[in-house]
C-alpha positions as CSV (number, residue, x, y, z in Angstrom):
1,X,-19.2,-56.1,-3.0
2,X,-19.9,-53.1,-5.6
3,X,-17.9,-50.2,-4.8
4,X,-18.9,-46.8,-6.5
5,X,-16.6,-43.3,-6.7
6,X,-18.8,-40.0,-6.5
7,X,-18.0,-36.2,-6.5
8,X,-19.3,-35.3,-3.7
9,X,-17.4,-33.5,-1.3
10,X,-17.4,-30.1,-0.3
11,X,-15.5,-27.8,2.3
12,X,-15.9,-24.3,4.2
13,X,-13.0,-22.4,5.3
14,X,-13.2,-19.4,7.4
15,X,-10.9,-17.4,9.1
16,X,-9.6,-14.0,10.5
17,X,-6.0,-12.9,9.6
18,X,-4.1,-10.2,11.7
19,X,-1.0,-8.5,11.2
20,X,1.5,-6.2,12.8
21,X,4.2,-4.8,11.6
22,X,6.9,-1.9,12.7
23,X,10.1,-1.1,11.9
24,X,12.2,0.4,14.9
25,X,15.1,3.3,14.7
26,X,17.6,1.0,16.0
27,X,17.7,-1.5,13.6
28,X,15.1,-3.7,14.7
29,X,12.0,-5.0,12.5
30,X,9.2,-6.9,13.6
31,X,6.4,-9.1,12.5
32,X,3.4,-10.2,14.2
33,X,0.6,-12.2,12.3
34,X,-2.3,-13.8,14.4
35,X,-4.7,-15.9,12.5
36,X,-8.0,-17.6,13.6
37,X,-9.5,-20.1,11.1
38,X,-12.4,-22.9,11.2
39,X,-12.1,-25.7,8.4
40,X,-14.9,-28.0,8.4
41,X,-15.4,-30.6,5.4
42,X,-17.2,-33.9,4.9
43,X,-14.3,-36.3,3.6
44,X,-10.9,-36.0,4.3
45,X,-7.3,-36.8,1.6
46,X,-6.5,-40.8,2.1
47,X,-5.4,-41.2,5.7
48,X,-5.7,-43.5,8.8
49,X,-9.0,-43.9,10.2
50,X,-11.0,-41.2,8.7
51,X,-13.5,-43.7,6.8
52,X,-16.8,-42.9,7.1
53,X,-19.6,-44.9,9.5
54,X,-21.7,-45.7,6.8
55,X,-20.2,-45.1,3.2
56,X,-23.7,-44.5,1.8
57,X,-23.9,-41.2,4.5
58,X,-20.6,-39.2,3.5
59,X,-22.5,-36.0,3.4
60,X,-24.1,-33.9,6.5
61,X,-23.4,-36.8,8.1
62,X,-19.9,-37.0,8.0
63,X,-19.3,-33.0,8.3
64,X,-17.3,-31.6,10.7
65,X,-13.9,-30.3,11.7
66,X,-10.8,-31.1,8.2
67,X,-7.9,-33.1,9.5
68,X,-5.8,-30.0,9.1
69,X,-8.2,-27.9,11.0
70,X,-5.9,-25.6,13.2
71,X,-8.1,-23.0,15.1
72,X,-4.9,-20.5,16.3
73,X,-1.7,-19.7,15.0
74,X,0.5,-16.9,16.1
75,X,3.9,-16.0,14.7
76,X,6.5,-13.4,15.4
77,X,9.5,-13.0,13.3
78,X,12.1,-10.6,13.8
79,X,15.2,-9.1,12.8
80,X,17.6,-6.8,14.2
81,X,21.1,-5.3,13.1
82,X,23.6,-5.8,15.7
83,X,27.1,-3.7,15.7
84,X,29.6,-5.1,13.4
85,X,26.3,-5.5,10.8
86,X,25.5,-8.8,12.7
87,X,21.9,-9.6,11.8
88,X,20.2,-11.2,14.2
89,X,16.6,-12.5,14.2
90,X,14.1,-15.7,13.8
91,X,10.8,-16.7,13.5
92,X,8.7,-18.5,16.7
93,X,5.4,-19.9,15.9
94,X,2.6,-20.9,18.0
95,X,-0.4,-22.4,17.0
96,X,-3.4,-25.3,18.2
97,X,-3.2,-28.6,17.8
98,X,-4.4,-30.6,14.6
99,X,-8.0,-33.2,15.0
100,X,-7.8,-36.7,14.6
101,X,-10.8,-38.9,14.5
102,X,-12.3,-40.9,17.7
103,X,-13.3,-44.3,16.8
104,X,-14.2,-48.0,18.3
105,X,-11.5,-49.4,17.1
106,X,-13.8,-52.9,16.2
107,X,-16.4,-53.7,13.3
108,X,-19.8,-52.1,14.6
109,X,-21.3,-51.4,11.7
110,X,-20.2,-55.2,10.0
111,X,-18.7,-53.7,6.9
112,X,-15.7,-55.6,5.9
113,X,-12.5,-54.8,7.0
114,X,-13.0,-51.4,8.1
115,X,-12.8,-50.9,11.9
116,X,-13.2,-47.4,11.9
117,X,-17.1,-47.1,13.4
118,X,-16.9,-44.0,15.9
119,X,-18.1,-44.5,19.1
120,X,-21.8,-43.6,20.9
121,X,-20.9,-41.7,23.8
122,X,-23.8,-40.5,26.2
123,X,-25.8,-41.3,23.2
124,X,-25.1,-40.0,20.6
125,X,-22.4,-40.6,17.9
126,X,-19.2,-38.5,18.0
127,X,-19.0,-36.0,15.6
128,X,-16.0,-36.8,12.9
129,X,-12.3,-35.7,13.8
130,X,-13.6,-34.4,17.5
131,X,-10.2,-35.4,19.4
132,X,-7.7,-32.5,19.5
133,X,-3.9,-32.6,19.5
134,X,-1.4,-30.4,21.7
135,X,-0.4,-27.1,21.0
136,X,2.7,-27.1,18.4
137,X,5.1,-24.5,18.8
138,X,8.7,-24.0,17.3
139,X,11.5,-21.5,17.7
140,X,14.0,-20.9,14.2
141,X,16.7,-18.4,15.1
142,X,19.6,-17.5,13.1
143,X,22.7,-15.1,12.5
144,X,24.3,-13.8,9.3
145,X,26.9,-11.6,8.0
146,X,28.4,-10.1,5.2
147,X,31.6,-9.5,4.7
148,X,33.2,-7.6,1.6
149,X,35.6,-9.8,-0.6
150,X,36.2,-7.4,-2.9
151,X,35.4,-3.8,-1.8
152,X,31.6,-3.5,-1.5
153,X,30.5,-5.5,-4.8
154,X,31.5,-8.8,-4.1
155,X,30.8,-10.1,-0.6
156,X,30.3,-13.3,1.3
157,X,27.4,-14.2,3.3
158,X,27.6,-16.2,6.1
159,X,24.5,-17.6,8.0
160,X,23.9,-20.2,10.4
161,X,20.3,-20.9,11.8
162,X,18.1,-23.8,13.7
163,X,14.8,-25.1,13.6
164,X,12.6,-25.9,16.3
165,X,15.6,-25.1,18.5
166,X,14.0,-26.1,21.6
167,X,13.3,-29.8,20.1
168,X,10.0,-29.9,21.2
169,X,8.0,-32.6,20.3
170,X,5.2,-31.5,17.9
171,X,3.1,-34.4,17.6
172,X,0.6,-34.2,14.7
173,X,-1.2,-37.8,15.2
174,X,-2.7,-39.3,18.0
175,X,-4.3,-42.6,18.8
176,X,-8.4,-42.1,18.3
177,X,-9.4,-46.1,19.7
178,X,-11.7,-45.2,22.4
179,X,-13.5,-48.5,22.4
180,X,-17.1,-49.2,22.7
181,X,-17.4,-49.0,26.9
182,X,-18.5,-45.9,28.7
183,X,-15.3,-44.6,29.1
184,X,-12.4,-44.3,27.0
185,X,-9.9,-47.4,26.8
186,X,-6.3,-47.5,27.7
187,X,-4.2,-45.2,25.6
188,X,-6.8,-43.2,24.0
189,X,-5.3,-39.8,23.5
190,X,-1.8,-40.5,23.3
191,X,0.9,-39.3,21.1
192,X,1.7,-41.8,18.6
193,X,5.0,-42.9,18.1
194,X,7.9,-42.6,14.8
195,X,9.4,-39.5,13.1
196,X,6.0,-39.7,10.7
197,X,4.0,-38.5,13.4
198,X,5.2,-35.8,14.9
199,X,6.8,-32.5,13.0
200,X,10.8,-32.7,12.4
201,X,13.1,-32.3,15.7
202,X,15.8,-29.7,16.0
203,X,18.0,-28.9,13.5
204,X,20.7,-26.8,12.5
205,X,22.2,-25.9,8.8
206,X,25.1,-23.8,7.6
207,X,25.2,-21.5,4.5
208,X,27.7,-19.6,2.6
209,X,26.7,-17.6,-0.5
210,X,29.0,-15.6,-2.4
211,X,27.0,-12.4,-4.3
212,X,28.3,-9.9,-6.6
């Protein structure tokens, strides 16, 4: 076997970025950014199952959607100043799920090893990293307050927050074997399971900080 390294990928990154801001008379802010984006590459960073069908065809070939291709993501943060200077606020984040690549899961093509073929469906070979993900979404809230240690130049700040306070379970990885039949084999599609797969669960933290 003769393995050879070449320069020769290349990606395209489009998107549309939105934002809304507004800062209200009773102590509220907000923040609202929307973004739409389209990543498309022909070879993805070192991860499971993204080797090529045929190594000597890595260019239009093998392009199409970037592992980390996320087509919507929508988050609103906030803030607002509740009596007894209470602030209040957090960030909530909405956005598409991530690609992961659809393969046969067996040896098609007879290279060595490698069982990462994609499959011919209706036809025609499915296009690299066509499988999409679940929506990930997350919720971070949190409350602080000041309060003066030593008349207004030295105070302590107290803040307590959470992330993804809702525990939702943002899965990031999926299983791609569809198998080489007509229709897709038994768990095609589903979330893969450990901690590496899906984005951290809830959490909470504590902070004090003393400023002067």
């Amino acid at each position: 076997m003769i393995q050879s390294d070449v320069n020769d990928g290349y990606l395209h990154y489009n998107a549309l970025d939105l934002n809304v801001s507004h800062a209200f008379r009773n102590g509220f802010e907000m923040l609202a950014s929307y973004t739409w984006s389209h990543t498309q590459d022909n070879v993805d960073p070192d991860t499971t199952s993204q080797n090529p069908n045929d190594a000597n065809l890595v260019n239009r070939q093998e392009y199409g959607n970037a592992i980390y291709d996320q087509r919507h993501r929508f988050v609103l943060s906030g803030e607002y100043v509740a009596p007894l200077r209470v602030h209040v606020g957090g960030v909530a984040t909405l956005a598409g799920g991530l690609p992961y690549n659809v393969v046969t899961g067996t040896t098609n093509s007879g290279d060595t090893g490698a069982t990462t073929d994609r499959p011919v469906i209706h036809d025609v070979v499915v296009g690299r990293n066509t499988g999409r993900g679940n929506a990930i979404y997350e919720v971070a809230p949190f409350v602080e307050r000041a309060f003066p240690l030593y008349r207004e130049s030295v105070k302590l700040n107290l803040r307590a927050e959470a992330f993804n306070v809702l525990n939702h379970a943002n899965v990031v990885r999926y299983s791609g074997t569809y198998g080489n039949g007509a229709t897709a084999g038994a768990g095609f599609g589903s979330p893969l399971a450990g901690v590496t797969n899906q984005l951290p669960a809830r959490s909470m933290q504590f902070a004090a900080k003393v400023t002067f």
